[in-house]
C-alpha positions as CSV (number, residue, x, y, z in Angstrom):
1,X,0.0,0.0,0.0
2,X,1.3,3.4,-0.9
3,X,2.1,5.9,2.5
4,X,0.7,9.6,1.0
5,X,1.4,12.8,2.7
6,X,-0.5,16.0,2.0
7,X,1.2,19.1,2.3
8,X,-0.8,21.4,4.3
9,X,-3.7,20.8,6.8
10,X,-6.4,23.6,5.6
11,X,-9.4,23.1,4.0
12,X,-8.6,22.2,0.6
13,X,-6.0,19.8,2.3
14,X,-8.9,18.2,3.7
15,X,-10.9,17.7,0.5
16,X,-7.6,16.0,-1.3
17,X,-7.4,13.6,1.5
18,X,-11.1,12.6,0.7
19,X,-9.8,12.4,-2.9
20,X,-7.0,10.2,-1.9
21,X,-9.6,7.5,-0.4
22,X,-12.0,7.7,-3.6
23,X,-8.9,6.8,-5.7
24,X,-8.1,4.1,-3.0
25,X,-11.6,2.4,-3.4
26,X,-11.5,1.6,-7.1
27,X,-7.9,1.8,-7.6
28,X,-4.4,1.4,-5.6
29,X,-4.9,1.9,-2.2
30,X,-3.6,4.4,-0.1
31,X,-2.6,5.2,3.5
32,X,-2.5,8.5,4.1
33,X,0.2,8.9,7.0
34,X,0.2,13.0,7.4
35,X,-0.7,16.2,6.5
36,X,2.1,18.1,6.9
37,X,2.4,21.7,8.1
38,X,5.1,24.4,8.7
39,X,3.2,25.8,11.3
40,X,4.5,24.3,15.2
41,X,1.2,25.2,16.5
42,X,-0.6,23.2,14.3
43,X,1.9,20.2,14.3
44,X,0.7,17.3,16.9
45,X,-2.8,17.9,16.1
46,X,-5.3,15.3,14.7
47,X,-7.7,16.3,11.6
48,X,-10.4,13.5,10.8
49,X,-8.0,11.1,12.2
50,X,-5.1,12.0,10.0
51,X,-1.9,13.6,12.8
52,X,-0.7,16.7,11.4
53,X,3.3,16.7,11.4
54,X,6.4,18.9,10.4
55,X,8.2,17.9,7.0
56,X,11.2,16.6,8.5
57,X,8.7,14.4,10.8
58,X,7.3,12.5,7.6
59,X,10.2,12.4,6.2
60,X,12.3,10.7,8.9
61,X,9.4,8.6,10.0
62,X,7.7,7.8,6.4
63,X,11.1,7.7,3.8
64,X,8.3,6.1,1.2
65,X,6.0,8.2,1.6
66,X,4.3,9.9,-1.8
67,X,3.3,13.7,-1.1
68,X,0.7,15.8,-3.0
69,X,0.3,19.3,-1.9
70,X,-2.9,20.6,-0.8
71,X,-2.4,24.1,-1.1
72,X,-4.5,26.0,-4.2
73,X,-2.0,28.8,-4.2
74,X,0.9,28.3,-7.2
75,X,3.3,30.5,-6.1
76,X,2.9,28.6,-2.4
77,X,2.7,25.1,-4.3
78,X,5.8,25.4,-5.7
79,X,7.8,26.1,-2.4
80,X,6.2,23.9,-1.0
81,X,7.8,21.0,-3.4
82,X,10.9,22.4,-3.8
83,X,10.8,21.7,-0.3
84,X,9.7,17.9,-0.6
85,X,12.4,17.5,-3.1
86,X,15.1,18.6,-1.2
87,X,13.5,16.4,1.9
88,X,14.3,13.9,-0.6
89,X,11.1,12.7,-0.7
90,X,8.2,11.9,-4.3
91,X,5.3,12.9,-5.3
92,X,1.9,10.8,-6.0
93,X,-0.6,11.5,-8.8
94,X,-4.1,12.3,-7.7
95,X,-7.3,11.9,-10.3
96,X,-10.5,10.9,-9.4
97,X,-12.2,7.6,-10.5
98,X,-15.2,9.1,-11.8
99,X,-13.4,11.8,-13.8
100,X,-14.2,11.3,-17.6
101,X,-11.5,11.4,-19.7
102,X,-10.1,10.2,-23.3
103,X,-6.8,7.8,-23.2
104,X,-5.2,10.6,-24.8
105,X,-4.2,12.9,-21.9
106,X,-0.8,12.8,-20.5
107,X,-0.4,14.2,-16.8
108,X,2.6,14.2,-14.8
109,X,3.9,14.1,-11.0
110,X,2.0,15.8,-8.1
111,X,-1.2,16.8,-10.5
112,X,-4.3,16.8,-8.7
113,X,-7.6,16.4,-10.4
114,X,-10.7,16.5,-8.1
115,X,-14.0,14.9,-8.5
116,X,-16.6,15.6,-11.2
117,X,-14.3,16.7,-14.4
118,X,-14.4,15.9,-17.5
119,X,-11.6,16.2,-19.5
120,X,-12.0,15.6,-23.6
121,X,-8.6,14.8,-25.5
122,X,-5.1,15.5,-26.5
123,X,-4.7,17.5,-23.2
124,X,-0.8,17.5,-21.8
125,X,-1.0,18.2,-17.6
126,X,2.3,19.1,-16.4
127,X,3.4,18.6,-13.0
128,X,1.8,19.9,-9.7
129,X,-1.6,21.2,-11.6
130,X,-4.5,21.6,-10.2
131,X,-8.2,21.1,-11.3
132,X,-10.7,21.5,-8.2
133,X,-14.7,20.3,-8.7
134,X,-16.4,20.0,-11.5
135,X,-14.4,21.4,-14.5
136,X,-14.7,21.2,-18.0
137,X,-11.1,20.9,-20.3
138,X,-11.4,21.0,-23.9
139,X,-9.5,19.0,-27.0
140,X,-5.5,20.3,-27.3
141,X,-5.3,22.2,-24.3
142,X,-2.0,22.4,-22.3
143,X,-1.3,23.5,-18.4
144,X,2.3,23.8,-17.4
145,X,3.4,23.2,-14.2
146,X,1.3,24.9,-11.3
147,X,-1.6,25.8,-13.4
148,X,-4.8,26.0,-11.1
149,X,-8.6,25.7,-12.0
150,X,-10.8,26.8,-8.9
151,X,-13.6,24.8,-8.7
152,X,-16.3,25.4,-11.9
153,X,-13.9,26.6,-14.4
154,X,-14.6,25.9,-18.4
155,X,-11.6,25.8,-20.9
156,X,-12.9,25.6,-24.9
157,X,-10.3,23.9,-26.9
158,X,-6.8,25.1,-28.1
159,X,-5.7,27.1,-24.8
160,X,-2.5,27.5,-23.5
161,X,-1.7,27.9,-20.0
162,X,1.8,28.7,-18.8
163,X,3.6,28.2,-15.4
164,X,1.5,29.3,-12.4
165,X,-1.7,30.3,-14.1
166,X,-4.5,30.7,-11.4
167,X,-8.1,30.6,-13.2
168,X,-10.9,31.5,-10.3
169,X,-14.4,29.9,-9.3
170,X,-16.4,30.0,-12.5
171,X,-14.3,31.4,-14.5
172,X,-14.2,30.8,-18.7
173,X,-12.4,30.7,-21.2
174,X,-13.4,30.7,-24.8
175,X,-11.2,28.7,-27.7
176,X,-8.3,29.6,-29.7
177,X,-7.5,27.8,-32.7
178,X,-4.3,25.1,-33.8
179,X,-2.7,27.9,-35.5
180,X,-3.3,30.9,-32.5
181,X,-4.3,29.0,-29.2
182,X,-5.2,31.3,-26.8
183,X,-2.2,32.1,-24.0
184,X,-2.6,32.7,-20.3
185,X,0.6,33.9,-19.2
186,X,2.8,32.9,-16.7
187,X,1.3,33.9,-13.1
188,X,-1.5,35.7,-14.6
189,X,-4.8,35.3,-12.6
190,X,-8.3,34.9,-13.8
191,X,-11.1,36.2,-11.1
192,X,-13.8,34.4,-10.4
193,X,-16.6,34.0,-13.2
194,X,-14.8,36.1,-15.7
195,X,-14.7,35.1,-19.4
196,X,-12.1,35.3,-21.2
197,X,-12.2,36.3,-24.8
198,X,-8.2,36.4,-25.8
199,X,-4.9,36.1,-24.9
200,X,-3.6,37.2,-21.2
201,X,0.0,38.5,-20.2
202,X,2.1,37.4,-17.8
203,X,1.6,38.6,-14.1
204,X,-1.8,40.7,-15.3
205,X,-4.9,39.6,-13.1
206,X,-7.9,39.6,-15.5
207,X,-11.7,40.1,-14.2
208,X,-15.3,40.6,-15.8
209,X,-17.1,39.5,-18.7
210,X,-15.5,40.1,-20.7
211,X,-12.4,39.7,-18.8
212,X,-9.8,42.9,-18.7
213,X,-6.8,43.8,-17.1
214,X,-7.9,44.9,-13.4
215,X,-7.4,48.7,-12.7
216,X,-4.7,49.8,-10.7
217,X,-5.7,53.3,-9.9
């Protein structure tokens, strides 16, 4: 049986650890030995049965153990397994049982994809993504590493998401084509329940319907 840690002991911690025992019903089992928190005051405590412990803890008691991090924040995410790597410790893959998906998807290390998805074909998931409840992701899309869908989002076909994108609760985002696929940049942000209509620079937070660059003034 696999030993899985979850970095992080917060809500959406919580709801990967459920997602860890779905996957564990219908396919390989897994024990889920910790979450795992930076925090002392939190370390020593019990959430639904699961102790909450310090990295070095799992990692000294659990040199096996798989980790997954259970933080929706990309920036934090990647920290966070930079930290696991030097701890010396891998990374499990997450997806749900009941997610509906083509054979021809590719996903990689640390990805977590939550319950009630549905995800079409020719789709390439890097490593550490993200996709919370019930999203839609269309034909030829791509997510680099860190890319994070809040729970509801809808992705048409041919879009492009780089390293770190953050799309919010609801949010949308119409189709490019093979020849122009539609980019969201590195680190940009889409707010919750905006559409999005074309391409989005790097490190520019887009909101509304349609979605523009949010005002500084």
């Amino acid at each position: 049986m696999k030993q899985l840690a979850i970095y992080g002991s917060s809500g959406f911690a919580r709801e990967v650890a459920w997602l860890a025992e779905e996957c564990g019903h219908r396919e390989s089992p897994r024990e889920i030995v910790a979450f795992i928190d930076d925090d002392p005051d939190q370390q020593g405590a019990v959430i639904n049965g699961i102790p909450v412990m310090s990295l070095d803890e799992v990692s000294k008691k659990f040199p096996l153990a798989l980790v997954v991090a259970g933080v929706g924040s990309p920036s934090l995410r990647r920290r966070l397994v930079e930290k696991v790597g030097l701890a010396g410790l891998g990374f499990d893959l997450l997806v749900h049982p009941g997610t509906a998906r083509s054979q021809w998807i590719t996903m990689e290390e640390g990805t977590v994809i939550c319950a009630g998805n549905i995800l079409t074909t020719n789709i390439v998931i890097g490593k550490h993504v993200q996709v919370n409840l019930d999203c839609t992701v269309g034909h030829d899309v791509v997510m680099a590493d860190f890319t994070t869908l809040a729970p509801g989002v809808h992705v048409s076909g041919w879009v492009h998401f780089e390293q770190e994108a953050y799309c919010g609760t609801g949010a949308t985002i119409v189709n490019g084509t093979r020849e122009a696929p539609l980019i969201i940049g590195e680190r940009a942000v889409i707010g919750a329940g905006a559409c999005v209509t074309k391409s989005v620079p790097p490190d520019t937070t887009v909101v509304g319907v349609p979605a523009r660059p949010l005002s500084r003034s």
